[in-house]
Z-matrix of the N, CA and C atoms (Angstrom, degrees):
N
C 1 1.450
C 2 1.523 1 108.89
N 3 1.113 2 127.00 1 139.43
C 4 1.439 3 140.47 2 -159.46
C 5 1.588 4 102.58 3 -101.27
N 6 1.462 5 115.00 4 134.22
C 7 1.353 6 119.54 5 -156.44
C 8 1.642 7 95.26 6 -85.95
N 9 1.027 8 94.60 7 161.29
C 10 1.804 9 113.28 8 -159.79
C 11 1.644 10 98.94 9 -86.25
N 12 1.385 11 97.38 10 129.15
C 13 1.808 12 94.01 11 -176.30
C 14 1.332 13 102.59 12 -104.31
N 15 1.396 14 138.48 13 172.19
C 16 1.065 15 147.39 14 -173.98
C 17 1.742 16 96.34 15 -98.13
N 18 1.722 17 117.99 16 164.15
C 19 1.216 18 117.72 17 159.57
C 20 1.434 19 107.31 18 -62.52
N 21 1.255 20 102.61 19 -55.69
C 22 1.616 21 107.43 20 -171.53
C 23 1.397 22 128.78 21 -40.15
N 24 1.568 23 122.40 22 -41.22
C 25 1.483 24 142.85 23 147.23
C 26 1.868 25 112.15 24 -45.30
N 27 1.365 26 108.02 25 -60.26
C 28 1.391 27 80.96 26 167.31
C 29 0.986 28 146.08 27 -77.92
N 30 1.542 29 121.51 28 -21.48
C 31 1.393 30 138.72 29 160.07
C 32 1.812 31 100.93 30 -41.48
N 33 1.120 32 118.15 31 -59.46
C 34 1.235 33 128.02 32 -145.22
C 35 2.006 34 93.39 33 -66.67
N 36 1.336 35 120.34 34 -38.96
C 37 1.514 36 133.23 35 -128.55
C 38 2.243 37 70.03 36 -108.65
N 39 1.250 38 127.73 37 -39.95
C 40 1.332 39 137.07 38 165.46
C 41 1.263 40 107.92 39 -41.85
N 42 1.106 41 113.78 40 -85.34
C 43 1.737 42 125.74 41 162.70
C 44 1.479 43 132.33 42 -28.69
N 45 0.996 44 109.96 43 -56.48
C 46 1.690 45 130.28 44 164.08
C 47 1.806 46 97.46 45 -53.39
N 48 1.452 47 120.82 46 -63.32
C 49 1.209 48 100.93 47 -170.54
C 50 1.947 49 114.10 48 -79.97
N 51 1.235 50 95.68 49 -8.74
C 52 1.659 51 94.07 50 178.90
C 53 2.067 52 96.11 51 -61.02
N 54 1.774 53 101.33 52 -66.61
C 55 1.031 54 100.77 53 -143.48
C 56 1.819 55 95.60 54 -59.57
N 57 1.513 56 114.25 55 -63.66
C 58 1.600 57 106.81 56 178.89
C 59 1.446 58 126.21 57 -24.54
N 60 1.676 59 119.58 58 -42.55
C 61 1.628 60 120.85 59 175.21
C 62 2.038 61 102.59 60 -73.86
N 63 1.406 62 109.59 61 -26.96
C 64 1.538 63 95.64 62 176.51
C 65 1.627 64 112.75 63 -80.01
N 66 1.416 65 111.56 64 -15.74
C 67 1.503 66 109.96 65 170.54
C 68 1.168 67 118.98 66 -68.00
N 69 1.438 68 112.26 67 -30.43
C 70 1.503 69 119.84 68 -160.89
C 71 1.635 70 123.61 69 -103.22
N 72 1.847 71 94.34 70 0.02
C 73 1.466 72 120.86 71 160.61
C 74 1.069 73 114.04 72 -69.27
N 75 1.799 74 115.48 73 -58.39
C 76 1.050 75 133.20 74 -152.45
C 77 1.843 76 109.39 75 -64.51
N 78 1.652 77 81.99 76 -39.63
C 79 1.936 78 96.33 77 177.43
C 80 1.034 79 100.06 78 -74.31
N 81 1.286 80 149.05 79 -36.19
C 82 1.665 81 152.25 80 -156.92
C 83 1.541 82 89.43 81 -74.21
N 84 1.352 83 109.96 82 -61.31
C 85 1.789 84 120.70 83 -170.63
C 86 1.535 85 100.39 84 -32.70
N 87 2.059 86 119.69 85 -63.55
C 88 1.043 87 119.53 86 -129.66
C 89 1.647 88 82.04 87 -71.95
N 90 1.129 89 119.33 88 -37.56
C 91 1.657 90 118.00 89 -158.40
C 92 1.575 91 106.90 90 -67.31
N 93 1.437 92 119.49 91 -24.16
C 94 1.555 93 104.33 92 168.42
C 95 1.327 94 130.55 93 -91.21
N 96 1.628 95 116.77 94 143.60
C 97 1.317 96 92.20 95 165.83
C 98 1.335 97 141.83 96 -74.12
N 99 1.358 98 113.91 97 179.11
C 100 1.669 99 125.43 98 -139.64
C 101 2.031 100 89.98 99 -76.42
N 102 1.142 101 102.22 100 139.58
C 103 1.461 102 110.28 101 -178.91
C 104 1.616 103 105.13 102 166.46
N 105 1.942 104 98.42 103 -168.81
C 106 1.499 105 88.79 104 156.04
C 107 1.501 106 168.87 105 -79.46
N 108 1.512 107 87.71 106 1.57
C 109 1.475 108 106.00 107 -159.31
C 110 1.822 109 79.22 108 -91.95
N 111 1.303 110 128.74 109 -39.99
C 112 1.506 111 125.19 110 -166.44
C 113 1.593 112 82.20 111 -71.88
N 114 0.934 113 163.82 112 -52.59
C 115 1.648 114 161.00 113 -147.69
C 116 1.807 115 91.00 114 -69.18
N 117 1.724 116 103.34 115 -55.34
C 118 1.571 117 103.19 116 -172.92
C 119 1.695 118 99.39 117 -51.03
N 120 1.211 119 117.63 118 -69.64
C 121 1.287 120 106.86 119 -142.94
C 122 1.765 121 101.23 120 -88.54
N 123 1.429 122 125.90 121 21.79
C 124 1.379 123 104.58 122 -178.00
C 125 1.403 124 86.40 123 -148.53
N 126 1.270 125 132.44 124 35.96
C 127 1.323 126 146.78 125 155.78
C 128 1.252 127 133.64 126 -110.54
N 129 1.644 128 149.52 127 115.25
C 130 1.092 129 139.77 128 -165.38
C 131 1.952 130 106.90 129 -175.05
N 132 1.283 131 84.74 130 175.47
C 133 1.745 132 86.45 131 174.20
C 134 1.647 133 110.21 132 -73.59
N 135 1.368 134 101.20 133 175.85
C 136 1.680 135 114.27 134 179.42
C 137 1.480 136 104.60 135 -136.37
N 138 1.536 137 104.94 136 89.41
C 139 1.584 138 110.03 137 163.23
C 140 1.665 139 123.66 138 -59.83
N 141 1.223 140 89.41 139 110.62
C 142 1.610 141 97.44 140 159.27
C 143 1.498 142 144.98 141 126.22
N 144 0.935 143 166.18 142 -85.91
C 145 1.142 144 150.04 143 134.97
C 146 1.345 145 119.78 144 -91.70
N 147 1.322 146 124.72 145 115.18
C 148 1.318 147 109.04 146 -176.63
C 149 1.841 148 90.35 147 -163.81
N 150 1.484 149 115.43 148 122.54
C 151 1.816 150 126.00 149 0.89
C 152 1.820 151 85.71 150 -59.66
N 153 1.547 152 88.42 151 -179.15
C 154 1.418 153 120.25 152 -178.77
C 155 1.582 154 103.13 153 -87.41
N 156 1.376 155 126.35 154 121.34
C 157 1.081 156 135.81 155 -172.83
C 158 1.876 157 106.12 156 -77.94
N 159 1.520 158 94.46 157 125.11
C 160 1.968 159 105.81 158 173.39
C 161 1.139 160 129.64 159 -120.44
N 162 1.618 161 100.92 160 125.05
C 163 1.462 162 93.17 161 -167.62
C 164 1.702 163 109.58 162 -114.86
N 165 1.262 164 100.20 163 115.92
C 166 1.534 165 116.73 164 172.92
C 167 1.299 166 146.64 165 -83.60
N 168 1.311 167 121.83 166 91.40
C 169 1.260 168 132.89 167 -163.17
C 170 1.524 169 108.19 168 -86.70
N 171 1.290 170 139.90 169 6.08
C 172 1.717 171 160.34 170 179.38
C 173 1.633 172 94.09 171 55.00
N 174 1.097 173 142.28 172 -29.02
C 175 1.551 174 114.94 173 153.60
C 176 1.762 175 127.39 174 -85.16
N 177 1.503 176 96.53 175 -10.59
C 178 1.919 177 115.30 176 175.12
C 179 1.199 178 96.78 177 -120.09
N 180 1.519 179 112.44 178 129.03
C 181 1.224 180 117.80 179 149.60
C 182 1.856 181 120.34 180 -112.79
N 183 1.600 182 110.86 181 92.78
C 184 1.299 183 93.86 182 169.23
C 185 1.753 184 129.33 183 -99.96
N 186 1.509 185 129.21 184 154.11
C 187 0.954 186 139.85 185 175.88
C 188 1.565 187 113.09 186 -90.53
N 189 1.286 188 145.96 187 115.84
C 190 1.295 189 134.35 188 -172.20
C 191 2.177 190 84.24 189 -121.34
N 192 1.058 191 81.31 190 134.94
C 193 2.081 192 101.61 191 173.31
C 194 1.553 193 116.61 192 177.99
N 195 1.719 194 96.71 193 145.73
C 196 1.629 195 99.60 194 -158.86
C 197 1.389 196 90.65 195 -167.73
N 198 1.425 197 110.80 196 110.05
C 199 1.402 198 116.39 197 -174.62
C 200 1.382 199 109.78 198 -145.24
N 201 1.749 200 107.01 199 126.72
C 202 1.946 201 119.36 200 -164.84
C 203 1.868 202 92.92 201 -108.65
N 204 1.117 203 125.33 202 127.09
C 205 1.395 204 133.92 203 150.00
C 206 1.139 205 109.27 204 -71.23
N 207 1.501 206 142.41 205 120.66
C 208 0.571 207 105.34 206 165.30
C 209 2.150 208 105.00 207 -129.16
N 210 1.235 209 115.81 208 -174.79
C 211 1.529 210 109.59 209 -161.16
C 212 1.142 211 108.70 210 -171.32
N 213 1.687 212 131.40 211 176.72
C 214 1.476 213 108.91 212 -136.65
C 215 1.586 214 93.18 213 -85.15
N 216 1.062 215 131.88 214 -39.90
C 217 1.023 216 133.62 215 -166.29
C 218 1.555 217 135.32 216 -59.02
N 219 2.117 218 86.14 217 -25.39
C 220 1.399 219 99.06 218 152.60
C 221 1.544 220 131.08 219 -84.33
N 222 1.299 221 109.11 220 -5.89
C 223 1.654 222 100.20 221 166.60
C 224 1.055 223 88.94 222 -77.18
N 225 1.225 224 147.81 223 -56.48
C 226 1.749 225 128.04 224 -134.96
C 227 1.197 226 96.60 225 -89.29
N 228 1.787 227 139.75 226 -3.98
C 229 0.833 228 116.54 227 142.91
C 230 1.366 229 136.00 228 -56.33
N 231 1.637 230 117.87 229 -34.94
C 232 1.272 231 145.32 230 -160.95
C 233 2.075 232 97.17 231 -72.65
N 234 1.181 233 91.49 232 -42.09
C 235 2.109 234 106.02 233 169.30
C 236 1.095 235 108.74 234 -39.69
N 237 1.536 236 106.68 235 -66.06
C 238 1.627 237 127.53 236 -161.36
C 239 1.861 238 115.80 237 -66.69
N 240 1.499 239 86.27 238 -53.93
C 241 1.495 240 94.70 239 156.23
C 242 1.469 241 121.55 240 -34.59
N 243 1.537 242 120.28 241 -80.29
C 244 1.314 243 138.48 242 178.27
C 245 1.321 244 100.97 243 -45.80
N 246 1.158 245 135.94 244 -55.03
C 247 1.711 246 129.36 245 174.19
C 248 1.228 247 114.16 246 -45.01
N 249 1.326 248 110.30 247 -43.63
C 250 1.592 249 122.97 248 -170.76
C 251 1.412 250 108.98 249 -54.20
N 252 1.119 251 94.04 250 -62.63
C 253 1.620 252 105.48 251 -176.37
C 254 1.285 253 105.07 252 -72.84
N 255 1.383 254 140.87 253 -10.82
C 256 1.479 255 119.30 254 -163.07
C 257 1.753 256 95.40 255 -100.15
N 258 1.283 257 116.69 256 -12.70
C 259 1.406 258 131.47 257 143.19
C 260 1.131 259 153.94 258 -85.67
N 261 1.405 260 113.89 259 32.93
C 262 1.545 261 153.77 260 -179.87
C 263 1.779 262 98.10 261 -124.00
């Protein structure tokens, strides 16, 4: 029987591989030249708040914003990740 993971662990091990595979797009991107394959891999949607939503109470001012790029290289990070862990 396979030991019980927390949300928090997978969220976390999700994230880790999103952002590391979107780092490693972004560096992959700069090194090719400009065309389509650099469009494939350093192109994608942007989850999340944007602008950054503020909420003003006139003695608090807070800013709430949280925004993931994400691109191909970061799903297949997000794969590898999930493998990783589903093999732990």
């Amino acid at each position: 029987m396979p030991a019980q993971r927390g949300i928090a662990l997978v969220l976390l091990v999700v994230v880790a591989g999103l952002v590391v595979g979107s780092l490693l797009g972004e560096l992959l991107g700069a090194l090719l030249p400009a065309g389509r394959v650099q469009d494939l891999i350093t192109r994608g949607p942007t989850i999340g708040l944007t602008p950054p939503a503020t909420l003003d109470l006139r003695f608090l001012s807070v800013t709430f914003g949280l925004a993931l790029k994400v691109n191909l290289v970061g799903v297949i990070g997000i794969v590898i990740a999930a493998l990783t862990l589903r093999r732990l």
